[in-house]
DRENDREN-240539 format. One record per residue: residue number from 1; x, y, z negated of N, C-alpha, C in turn. Coordinates in pm, whole numbers, plus 50000, padded with zeros to 5 digits. Each point is the difference from the previous one (the first is absolute). Layout:
% residues N
i n_u n_v n_w ca_u ca_v ca_w c_u c_v c_w
NUM X Y Z X Y Z X Y Z
...
***
This chain:
% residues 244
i n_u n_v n_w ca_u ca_v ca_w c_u c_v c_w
1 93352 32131 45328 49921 49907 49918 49866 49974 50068
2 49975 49866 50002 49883 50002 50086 49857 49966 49882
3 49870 50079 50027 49907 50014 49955 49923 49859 50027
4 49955 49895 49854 49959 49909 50000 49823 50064 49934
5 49906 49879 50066 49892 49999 50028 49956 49915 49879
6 49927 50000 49887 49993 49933 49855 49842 49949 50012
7 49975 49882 50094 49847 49989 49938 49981 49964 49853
8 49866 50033 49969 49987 50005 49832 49876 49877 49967
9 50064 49923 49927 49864 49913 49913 50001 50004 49843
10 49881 50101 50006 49985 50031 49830 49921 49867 49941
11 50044 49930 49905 49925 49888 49987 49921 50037 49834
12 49860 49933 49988 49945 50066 49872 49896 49831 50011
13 49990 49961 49867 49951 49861 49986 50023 49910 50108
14 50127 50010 50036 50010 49852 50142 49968 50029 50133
15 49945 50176 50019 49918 50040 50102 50112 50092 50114
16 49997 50030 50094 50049 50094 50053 49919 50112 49990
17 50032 50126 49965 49872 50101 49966 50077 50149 50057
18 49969 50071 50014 50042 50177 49983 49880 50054 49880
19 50044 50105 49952 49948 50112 49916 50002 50106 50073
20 49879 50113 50003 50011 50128 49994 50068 50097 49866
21 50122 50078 50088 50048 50078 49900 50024 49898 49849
22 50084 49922 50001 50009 49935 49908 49892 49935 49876
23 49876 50039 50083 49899 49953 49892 49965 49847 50036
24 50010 49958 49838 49973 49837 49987 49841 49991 50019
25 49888 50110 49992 49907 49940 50021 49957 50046 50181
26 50041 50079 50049 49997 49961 50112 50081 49925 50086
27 50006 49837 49993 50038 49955 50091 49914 49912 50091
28 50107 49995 50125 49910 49929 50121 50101 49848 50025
29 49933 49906 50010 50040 49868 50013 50032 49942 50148
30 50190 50005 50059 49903 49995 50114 50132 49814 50059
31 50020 49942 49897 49992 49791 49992 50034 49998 49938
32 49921 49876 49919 50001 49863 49899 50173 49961 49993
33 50053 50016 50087 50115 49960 50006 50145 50085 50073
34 50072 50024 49888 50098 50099 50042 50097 49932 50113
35 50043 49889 49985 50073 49912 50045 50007 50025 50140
36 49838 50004 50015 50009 49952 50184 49976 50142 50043
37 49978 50140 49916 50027 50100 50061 50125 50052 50024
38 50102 49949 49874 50212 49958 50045 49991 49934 50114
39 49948 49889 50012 50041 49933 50154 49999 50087 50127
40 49860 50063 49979 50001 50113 50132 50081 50062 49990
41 50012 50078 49886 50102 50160 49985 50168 49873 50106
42 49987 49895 49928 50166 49941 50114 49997 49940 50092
43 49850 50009 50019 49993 49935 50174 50021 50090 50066
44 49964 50151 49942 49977 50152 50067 50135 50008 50031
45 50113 49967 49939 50130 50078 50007 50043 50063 49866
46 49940 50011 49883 50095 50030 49876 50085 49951 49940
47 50078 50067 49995 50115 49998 49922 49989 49974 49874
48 49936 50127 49910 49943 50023 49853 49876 49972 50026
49 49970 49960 49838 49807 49988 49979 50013 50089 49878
50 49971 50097 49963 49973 50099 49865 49859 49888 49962
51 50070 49941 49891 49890 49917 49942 49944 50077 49844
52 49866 49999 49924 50022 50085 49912 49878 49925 49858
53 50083 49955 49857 49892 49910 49962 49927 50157 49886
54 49852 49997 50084 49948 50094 49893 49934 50023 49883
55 49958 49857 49935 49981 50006 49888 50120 49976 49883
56 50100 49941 50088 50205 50069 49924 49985 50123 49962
57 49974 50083 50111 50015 50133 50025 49919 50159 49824
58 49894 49876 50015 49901 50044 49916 50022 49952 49837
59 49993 49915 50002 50015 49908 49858 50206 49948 49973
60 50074 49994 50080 50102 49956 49986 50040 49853 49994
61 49877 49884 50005 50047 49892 49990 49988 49951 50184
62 50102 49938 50010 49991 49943 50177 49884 49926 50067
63 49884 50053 49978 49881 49900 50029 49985 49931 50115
64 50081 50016 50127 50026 49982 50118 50135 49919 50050
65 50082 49974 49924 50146 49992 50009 49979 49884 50079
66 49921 49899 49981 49989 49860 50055 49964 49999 50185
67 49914 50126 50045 49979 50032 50154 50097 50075 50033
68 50074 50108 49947 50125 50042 50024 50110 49872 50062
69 49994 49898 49910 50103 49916 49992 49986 49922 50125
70 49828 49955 50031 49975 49931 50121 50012 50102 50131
71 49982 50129 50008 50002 50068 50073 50172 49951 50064
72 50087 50095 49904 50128 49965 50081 50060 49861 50031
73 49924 49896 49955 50018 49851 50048 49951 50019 50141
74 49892 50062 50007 49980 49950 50145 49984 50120 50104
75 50096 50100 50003 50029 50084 50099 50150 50010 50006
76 50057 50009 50092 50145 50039 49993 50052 50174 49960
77 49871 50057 50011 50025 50173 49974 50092 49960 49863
78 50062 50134 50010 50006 50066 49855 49845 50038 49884
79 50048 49944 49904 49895 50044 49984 50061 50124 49829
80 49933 50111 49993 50024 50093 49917 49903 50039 49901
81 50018 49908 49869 49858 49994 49947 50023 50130 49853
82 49873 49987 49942 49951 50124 49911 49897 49951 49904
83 50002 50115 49919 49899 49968 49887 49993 49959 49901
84 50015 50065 49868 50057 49984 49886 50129 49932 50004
85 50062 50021 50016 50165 49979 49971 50032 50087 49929
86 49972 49961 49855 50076 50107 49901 50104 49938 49855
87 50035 49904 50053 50118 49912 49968 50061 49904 50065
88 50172 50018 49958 50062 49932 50101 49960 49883 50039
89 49928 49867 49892 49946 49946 50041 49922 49983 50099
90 49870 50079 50010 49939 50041 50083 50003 50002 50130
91 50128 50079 50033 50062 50006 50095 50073 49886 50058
92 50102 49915 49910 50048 49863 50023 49890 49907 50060
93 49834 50022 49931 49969 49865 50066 49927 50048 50136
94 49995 50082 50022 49963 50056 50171 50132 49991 50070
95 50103 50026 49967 50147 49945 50091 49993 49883 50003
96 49945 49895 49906 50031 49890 49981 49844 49920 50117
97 49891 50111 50002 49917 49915 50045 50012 50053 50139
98 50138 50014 50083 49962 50018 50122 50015 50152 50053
99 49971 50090 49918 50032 50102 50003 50145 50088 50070
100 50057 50048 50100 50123 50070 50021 50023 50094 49913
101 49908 50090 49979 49972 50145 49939 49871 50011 49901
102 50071 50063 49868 49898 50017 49871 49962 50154 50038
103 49899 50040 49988 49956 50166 49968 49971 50029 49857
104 50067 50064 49924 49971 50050 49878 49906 50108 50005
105 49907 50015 49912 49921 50135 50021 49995 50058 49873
106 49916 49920 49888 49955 50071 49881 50143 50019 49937
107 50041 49925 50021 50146 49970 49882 50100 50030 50041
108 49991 50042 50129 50131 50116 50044 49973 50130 49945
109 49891 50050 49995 49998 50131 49934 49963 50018 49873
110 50003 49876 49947 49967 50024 49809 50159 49946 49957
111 50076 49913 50102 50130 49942 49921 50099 50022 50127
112 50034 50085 50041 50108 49975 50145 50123 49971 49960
113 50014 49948 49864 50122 49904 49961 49953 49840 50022
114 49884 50013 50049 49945 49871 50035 50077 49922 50149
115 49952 50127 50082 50077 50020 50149 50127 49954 49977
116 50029 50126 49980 50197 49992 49964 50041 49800 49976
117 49923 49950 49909 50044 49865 49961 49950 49902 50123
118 49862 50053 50050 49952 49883 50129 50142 50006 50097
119 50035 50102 50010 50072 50043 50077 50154 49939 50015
120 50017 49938 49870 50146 49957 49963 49960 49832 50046
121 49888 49979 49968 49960 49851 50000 49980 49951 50088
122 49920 50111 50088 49955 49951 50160 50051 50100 50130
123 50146 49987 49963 50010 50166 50097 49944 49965 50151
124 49954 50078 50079 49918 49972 50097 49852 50023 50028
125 49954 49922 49902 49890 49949 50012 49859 50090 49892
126 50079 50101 49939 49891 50047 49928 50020 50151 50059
127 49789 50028 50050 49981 50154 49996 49893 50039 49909
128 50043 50152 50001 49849 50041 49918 49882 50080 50054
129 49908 49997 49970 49881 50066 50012 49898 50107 49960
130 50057 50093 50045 49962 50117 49950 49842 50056 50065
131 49899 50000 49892 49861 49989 50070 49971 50157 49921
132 49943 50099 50048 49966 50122 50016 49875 50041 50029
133 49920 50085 49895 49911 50075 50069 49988 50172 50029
134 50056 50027 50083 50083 50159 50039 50141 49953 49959
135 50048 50068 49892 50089 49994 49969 50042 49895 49829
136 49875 49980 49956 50042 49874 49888 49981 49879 49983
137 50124 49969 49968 49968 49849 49978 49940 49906 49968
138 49922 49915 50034 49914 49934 49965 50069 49842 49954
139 49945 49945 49845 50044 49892 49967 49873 49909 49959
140 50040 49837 49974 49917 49927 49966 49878 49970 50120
141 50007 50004 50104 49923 49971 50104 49927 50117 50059
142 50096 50110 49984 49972 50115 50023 49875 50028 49916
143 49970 49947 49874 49855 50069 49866 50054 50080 49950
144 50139 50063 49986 49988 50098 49917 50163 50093 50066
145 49963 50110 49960 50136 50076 50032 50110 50009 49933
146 50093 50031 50051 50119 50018 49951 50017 50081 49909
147 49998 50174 50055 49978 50116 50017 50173 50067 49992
148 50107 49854 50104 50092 50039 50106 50015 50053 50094
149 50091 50081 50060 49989 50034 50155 50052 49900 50093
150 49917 49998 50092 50044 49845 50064 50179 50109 50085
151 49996 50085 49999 50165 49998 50073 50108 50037 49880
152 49965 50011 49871 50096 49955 49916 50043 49919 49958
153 49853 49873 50011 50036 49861 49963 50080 49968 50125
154 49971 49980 50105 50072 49985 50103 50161 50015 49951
155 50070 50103 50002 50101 50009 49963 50045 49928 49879
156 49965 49911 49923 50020 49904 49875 50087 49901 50082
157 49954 49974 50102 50063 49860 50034 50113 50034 50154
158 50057 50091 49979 50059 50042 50121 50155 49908 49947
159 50008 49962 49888 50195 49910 50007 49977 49849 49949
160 49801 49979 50024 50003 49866 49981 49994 49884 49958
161 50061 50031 50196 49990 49851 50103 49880 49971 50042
162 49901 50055 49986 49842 49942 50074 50035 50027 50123
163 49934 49913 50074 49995 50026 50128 49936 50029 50074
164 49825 50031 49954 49927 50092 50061 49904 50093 49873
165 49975 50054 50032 49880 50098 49960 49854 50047 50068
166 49892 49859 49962 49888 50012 50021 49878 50100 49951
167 50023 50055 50091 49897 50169 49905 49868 49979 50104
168 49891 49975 49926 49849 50052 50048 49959 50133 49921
169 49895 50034 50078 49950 50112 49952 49859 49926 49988
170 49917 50014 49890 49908 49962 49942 49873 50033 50062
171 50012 50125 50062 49853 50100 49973 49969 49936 50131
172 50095 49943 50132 49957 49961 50141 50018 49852 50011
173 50012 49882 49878 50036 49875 50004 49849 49955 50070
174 50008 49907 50067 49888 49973 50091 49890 50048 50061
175 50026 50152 50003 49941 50056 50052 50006 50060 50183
176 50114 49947 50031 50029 49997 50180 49986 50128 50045
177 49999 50101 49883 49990 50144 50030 50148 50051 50033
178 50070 49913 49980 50168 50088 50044 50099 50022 49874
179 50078 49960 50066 50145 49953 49877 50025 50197 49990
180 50066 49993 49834 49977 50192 49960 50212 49988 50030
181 49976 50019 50110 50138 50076 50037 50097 50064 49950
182 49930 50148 49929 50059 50060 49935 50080 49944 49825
183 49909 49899 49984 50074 49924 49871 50097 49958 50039
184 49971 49896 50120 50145 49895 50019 50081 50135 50068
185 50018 50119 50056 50104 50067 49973 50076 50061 49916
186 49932 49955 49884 50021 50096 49867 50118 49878 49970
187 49923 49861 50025 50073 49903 49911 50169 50000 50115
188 50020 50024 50150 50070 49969 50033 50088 50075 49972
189 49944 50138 49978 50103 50112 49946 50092 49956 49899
190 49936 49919 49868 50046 49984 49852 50105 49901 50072
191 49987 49886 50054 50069 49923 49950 50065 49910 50137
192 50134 49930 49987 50029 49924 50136 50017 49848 49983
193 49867 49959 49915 49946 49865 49971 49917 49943 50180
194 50004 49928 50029 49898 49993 50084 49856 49988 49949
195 49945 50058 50128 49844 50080 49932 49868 49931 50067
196 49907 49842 49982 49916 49992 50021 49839 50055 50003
197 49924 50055 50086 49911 50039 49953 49861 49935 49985
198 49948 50042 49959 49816 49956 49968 49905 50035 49986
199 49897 49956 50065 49898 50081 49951 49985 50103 50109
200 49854 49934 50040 49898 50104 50075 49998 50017 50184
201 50110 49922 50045 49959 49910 50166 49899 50005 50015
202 49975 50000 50126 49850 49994 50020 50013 49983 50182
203 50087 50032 50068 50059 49950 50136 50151 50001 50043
204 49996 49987 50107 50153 50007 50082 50068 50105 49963
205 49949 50120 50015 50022 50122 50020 50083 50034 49853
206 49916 49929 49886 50067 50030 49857 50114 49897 49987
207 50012 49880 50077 50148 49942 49980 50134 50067 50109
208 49917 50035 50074 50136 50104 50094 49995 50103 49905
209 49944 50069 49932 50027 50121 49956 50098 49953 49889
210 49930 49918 49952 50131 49964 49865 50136 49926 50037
211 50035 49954 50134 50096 49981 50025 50092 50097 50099
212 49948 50117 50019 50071 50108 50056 50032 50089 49863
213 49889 49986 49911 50045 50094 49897 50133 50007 49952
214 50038 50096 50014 50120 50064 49907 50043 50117 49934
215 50074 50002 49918 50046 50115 49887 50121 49980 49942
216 50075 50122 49992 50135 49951 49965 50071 49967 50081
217 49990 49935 50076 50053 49899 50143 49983 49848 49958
218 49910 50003 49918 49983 49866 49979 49844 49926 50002
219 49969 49920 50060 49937 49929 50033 49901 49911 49910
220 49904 49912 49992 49929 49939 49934 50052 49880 50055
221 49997 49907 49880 50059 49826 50018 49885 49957 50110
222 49889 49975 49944 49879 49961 50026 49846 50031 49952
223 49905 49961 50050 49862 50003 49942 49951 49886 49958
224 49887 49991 49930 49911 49906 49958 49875 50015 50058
225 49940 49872 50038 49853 50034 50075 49899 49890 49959
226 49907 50051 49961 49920 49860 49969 49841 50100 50075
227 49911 50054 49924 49838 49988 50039 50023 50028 50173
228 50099 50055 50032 49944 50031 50150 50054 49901 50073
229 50068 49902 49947 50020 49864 50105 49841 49927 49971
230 50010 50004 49864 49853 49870 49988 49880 50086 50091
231 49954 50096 49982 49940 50073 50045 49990 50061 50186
232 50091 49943 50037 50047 49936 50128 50001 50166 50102
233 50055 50056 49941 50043 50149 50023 50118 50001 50118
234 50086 49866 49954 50103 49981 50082 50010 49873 49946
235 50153 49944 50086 50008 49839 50009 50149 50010 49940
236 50015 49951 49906 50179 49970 49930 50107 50049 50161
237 49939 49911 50118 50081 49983 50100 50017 50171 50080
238 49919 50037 49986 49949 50131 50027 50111 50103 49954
239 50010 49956 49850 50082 50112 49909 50124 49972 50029
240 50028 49865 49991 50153 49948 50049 50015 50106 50117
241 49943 49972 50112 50024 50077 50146 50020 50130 49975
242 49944 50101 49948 49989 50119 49964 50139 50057 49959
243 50055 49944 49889 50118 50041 49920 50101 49945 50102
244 50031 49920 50109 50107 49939 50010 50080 50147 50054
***
């Protein structure tokens, strides 16, 4: 299975932005326009764009759905979007706006009969998102906890049909201090979903590490990368080269 490279555009009022550690009041702004930061991510060579709408994420209504929609108009990537999807609806109009792949987050772990049904409707195309700080789950834009174990929830969705499992760890989300290893081995142990990770890149060195990582004998799908591309740590083209 070969390890795909996920640049990330978290979008929050129309903006391209990152957060520290999931906090909404620290964020850094870094274009007016998500659009033409998709164009790069597929001039670079992506495949996927991990697109992510965060005031969905927070409040539940799609406040973003409309740059989502222009985004995958005008890149050929995949694009794999997020953020409040906590009805099938929800989910329908991000497939519908362009979208390949829905990420469920809050509403996979308050309803994973939610899953189970995306799953019948869109087989393919729906994963979930399992966001963590140590070991619990974090829901609603990561404001409040679960007080799940992120490798029991894990095992909820092992018969399905998702097709990936996006797990960040909270405590290193834009912080370029280094993806926490030992979680995503915990998660590869539980389960033989494919296993994206997130959270906490910060160079080369942390996307080779996460694509040599293994446990079990099994491997990580891919990563997600967003502050240390904008932050020019490395170059999309860079990371491509690295993993091949």
């Amino acid at each position: 299975m070969s390890f795909t490279v996920y640049p990330a555009i978290d979008v929050r009022a129309g903006r391209a932005v990152r957060l520290l550690r999931g906090d909404f009041d620290a964020e850094t702004v870094y274009d007016d326009d998500p659009v033409s930061v998709a164009r790069a991510f597929a001039l670079a060579g992506a495949e996927w764009i991990h697109v992510v709408d965060l005031d969905a994420a927070r409040t539940g209504e799609p406040a973003n759905l409309a740059v989502i929609e222009a985004i995958a108009a005008a890149v050929p990537s995949q694009i794999q979007a997020g953020g409040g999807v906590r009805t099938a609806a929800a989910a329908g109009a991000l497939l519908l706006s362009g979208a390949a792949r829905v990420v469920v987050g809050t509403a996979a772990v308050e309803d994973p009969g939610l899953v189970d049904d995306l799953c019948v409707m869109h087989g393919g195309h729906v994963a979930v998102g399992l966001d963590a700080r140590g070991h619990e789950v974090a829901v609603r834009g990561w404001t409040e906890g679960s007080g799940l174990d992120l490798v029991e929830v894990v095992g909820r969705f092992a018969a399905s049909g998702v097709s990936a499992l996006v797990v960040t760890e909270i405590g290193v989300d834009g912080t370029m201090e280094g993806p926490s290893l030992d979680q995503l081995r915990a998660v590869l142990d539980a389960t033989a979903v494919p296993v994206i990770a997130s959270g906490g890149i910060g160079g080369l060195n942390d996307v080779v590490a996460l694509s040599e990582l293994e446990s079990s004998g099994r491997r990580l799908a891919g990563a997600i990368v967003g502050r240390a591309l904008y932050e020019g740590r490395f170059t999309l083209a860079e990371a491509f080269a690295a993993v091949v």
